[in-house]
C-alpha positions as CSV (number, residue, x, y, z in Angstrom):
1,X,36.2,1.9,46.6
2,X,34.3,5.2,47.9
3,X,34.7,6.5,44.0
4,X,32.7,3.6,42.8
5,X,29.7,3.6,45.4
6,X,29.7,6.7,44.5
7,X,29.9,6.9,40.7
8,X,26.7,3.8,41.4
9,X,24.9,6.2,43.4
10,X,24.9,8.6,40.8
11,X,23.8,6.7,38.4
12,X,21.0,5.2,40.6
13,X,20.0,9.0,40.6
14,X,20.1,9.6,37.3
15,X,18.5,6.4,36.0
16,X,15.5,7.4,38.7
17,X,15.8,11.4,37.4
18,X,15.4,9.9,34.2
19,X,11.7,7.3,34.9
20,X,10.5,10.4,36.9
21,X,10.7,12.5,33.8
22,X,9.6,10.4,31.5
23,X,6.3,8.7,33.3
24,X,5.4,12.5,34.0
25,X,5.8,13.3,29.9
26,X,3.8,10.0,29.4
27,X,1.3,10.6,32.5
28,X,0.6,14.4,31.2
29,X,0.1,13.4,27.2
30,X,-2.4,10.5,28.2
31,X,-4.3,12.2,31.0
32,X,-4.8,15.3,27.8
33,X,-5.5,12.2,25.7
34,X,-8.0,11.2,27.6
35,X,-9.7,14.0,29.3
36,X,-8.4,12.3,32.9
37,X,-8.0,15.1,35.7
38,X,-5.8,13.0,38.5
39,X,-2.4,13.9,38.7
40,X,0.6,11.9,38.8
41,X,0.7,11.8,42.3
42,X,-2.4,10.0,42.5
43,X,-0.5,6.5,41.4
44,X,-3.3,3.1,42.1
45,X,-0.4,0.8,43.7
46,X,-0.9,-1.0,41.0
47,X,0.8,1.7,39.0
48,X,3.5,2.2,41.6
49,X,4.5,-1.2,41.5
50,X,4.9,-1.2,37.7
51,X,6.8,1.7,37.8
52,X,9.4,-0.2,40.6
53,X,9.6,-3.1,38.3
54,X,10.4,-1.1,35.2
55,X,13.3,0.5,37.1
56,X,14.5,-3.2,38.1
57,X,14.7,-3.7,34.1
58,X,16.0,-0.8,32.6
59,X,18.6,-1.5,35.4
60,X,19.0,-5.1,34.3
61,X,19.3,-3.9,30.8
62,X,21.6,-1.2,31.8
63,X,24.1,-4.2,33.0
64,X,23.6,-5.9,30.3
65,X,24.8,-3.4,27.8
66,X,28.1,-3.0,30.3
67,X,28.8,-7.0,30.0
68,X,28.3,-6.6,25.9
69,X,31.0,-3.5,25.9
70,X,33.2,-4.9,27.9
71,X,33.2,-8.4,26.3
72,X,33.0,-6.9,23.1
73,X,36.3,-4.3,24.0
74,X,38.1,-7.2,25.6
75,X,38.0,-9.9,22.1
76,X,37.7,-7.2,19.5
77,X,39.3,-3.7,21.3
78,X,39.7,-2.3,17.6
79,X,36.3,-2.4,16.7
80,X,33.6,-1.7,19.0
81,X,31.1,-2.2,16.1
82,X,31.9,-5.7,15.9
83,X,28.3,-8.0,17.5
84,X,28.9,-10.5,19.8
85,X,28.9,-14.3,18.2
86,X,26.8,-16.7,19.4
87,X,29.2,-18.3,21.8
88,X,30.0,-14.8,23.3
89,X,26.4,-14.3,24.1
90,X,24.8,-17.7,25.5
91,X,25.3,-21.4,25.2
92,X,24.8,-22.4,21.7
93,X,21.8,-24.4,21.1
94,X,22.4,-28.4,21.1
95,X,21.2,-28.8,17.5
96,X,20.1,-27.1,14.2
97,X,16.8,-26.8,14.1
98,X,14.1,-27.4,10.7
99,X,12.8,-23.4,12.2
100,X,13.9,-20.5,10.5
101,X,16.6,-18.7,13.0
102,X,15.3,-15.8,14.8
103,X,17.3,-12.4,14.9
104,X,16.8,-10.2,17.9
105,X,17.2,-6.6,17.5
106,X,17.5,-4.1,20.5
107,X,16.3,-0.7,21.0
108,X,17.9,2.4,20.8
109,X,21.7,3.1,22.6
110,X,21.6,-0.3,23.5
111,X,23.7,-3.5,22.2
112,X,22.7,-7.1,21.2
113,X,23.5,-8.6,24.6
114,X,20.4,-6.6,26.5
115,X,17.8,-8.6,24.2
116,X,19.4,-12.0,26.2
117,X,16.4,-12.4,28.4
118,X,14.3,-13.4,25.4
119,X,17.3,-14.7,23.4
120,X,16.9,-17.1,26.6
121,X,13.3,-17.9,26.5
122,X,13.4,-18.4,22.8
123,X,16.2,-21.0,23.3
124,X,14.6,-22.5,25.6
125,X,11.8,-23.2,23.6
126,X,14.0,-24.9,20.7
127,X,14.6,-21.8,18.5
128,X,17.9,-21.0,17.3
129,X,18.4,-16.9,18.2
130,X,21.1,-14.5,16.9
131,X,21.9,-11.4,18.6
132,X,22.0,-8.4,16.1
133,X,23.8,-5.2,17.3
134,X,23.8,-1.9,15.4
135,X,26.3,0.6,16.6
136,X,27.2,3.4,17.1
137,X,24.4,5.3,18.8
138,X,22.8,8.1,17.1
139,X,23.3,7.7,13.3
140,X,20.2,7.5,11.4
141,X,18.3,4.1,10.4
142,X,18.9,3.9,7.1
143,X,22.4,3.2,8.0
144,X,21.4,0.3,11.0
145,X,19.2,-0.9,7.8
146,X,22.4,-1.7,6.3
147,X,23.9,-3.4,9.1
148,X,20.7,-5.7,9.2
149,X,21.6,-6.1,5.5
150,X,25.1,-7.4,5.8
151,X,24.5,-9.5,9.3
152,X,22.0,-11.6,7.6
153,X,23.8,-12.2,4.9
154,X,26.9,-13.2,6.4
155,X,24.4,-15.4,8.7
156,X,23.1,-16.7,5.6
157,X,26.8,-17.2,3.5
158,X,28.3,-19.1,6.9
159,X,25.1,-21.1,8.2
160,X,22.5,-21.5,4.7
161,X,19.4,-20.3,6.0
162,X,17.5,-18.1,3.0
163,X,14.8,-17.0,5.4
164,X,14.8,-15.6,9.1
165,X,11.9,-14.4,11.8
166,X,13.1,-11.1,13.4
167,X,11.7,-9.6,17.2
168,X,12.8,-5.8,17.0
169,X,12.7,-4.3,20.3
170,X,12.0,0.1,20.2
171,X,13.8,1.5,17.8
172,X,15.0,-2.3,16.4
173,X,11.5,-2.6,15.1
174,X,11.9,0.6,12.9
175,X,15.4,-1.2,11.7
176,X,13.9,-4.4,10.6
177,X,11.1,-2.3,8.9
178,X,13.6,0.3,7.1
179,X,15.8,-3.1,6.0
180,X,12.5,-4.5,4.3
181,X,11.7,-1.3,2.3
182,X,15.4,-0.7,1.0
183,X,16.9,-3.7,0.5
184,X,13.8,-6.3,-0.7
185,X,13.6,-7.9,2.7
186,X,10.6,-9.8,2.4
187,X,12.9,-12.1,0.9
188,X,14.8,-13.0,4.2
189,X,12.6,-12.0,6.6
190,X,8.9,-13.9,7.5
191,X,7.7,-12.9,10.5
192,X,8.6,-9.1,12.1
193,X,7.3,-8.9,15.9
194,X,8.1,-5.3,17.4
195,X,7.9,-4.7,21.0
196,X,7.2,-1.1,22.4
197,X,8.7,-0.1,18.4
198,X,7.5,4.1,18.2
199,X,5.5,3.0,14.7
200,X,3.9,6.8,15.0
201,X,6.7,8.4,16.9
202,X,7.0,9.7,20.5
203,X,6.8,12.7,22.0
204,X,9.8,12.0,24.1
205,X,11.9,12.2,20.9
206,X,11.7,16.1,20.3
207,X,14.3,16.5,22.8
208,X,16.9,14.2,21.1
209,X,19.2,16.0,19.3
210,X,20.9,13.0,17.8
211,X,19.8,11.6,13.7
212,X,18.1,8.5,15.0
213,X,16.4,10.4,18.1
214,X,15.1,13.0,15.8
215,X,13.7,10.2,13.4
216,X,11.5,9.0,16.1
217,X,9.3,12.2,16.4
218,X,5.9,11.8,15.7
219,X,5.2,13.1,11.7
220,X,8.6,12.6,11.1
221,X,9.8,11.9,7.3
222,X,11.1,8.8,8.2
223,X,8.1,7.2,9.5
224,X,5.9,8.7,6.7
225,X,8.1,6.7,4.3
226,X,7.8,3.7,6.2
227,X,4.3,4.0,6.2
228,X,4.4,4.7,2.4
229,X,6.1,1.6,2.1
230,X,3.6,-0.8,4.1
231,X,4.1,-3.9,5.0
232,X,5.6,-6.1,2.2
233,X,3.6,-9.0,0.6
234,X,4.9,-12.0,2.2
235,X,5.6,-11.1,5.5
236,X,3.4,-11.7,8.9
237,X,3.3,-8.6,10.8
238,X,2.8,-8.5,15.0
239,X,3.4,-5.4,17.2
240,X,3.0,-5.9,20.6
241,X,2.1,-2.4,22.5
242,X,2.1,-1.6,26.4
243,X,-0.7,0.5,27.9
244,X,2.4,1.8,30.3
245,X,4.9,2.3,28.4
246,X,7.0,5.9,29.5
247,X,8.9,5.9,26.1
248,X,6.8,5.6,23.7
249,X,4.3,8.6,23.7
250,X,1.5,8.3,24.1
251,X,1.2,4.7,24.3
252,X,-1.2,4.5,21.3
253,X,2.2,5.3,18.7
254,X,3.5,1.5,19.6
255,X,0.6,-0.1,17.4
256,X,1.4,-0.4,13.1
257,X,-1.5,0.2,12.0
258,X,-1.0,-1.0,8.6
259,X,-2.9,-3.4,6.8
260,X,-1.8,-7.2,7.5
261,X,-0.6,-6.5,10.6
262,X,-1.8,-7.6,14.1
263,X,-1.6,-5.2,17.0
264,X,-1.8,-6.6,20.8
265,X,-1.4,-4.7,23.7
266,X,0.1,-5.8,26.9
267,X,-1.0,-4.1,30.4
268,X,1.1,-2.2,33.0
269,X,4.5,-3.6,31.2
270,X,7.3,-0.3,31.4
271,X,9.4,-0.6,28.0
272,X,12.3,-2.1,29.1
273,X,10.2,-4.8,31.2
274,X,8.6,-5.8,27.7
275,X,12.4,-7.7,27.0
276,X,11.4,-9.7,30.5
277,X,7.5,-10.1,30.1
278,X,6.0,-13.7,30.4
279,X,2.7,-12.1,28.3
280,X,4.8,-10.5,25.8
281,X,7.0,-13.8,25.2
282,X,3.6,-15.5,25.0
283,X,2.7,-13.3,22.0
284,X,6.3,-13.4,20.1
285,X,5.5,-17.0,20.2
286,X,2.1,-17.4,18.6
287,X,3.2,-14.9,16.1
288,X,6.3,-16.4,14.8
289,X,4.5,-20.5,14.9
């Protein structure tokens, strides 16, 4: 028992380590940004208390991806890759509905299952929500692009829906936008909503050594094709931004500016409190009515 408070101590640490690191990253590129002289230390409580409730969410989301592995291990222990099915992730909804289904995809490292707080929401408000997981961590896009590809086909082979909305969380927004450039998805999907999605990079990502970490720098080849590319005709466009958001760097990256699409920004939301955010939900449901 000592082994595990311990091993949850640890982690504790590191998940702290790792906020502490990143806000001060995020603190020094916008105070440079903007000319600002106070120093990280001189937190409003305002600040501090967003900062205490994105560590409560990354740790919810942290959970989260534990519950999807070992679900996911325990029905299919031969492939890890596999996404949960609707009845693995929440109750189904009581009906089809005449909406188009909405696909959920989560950020980077993560798995289908940490998106359920919106999958929630969304159900709640009579939408019928699929969880999309791309796996494993650290290959590039292009190949989670082709996940995307076959998940909504088979959704579309076993359940008949021609056209889906998509709400790509991080990274998940890049996915959905790589899937419309290489495989014609304007025919599929309608609406794209990307939450805290690193449109021009971060600054965070030059340390990642892994493919789909060192896609995310800013000016990276990757994002210049996706820019190339635009947005397709025939597809609504919405990226929701935070003003205090430690992963995406600076905070200005999380907007698309691209002709078509709307940019919003949310205030004092961390990135992983974005999935939990009542004024974000608010947004991903004006933009996919």
């Amino acid at each position: 028992m000592w082994l595990i408070w311990i091993l949850i101590y640890l982690a504790l640490l590191a998940l702290i380590l790792f906020h502490a690191i990143a806000y001060s990253i995020r603190w020094y590129e916008e105070a440079r940004k903007r000319g600002d002289e106070h120093s990280l230390w001189e937190l409003s409580p305002r600040n501090a208390l967003s900062i205490l409730a994105e560590l409560i969410c990354h740790a919810l989301v942290l959970l989260l991806l534990a519950a999807d592995l070992i679900v996911t291990l325990r029905k299919y222990p031969w492939r890890l890759r596999k996404p949960l099915t609707e009845a693995d992730a929440a109750p189904p909804t009581l009906a089809p509905t005449p909406e188009r289904p909405v696909v959920l995809l989560h950020g980077l490292g993560m798995r289908g299952l940490t998106m359920w707080p919106l999958a929630r929401r969304l159900r709640r408000g009579g939408r019928k929500v699929h969880l999309f997981t791309y796996w494993p961590p650290g290959r590039p896009v292009e190949a989670y692009a082709r996940q995307l590809h076959d998940f909504l086909e088979e959704l579309r082979r076993k359940e008949g829906y021609d056209e889906f909305d998509a709400v790509g969380h991080s990274m998940g927004g890049l996915v959905a936008r790589q899937y419309l450039a290489l495989y014609e998805g304007a025919r599929r999907v309608k609406h794209l909503v990307t939450l805290g999605t690193p449109h021009g990079g971060s600054e965070l990502w030059r340390f990642s050594p892994f493919a789909s970490g060192r896609q995310l720098r800013p000016g990276g080849e990757m994002l210049r094709r996706l820019d190339a590319a635009g947005l397709p005709p025939g597809v609504q466009a919405t990226a929701i931004a935070s003003d205090f958001d430690e992963l995406v760097v600076p905070n200005a990256n999380a907007r698309w500016e691209a002709p078509g699409v709307q940019n919003v920004t949310v205030s004092n939301a961390g990135h992983a409190q974005l999935i939990f955010h009542g004024e974000t939900y608010r947004h991903i449901r004006q933009a996919l009515t």
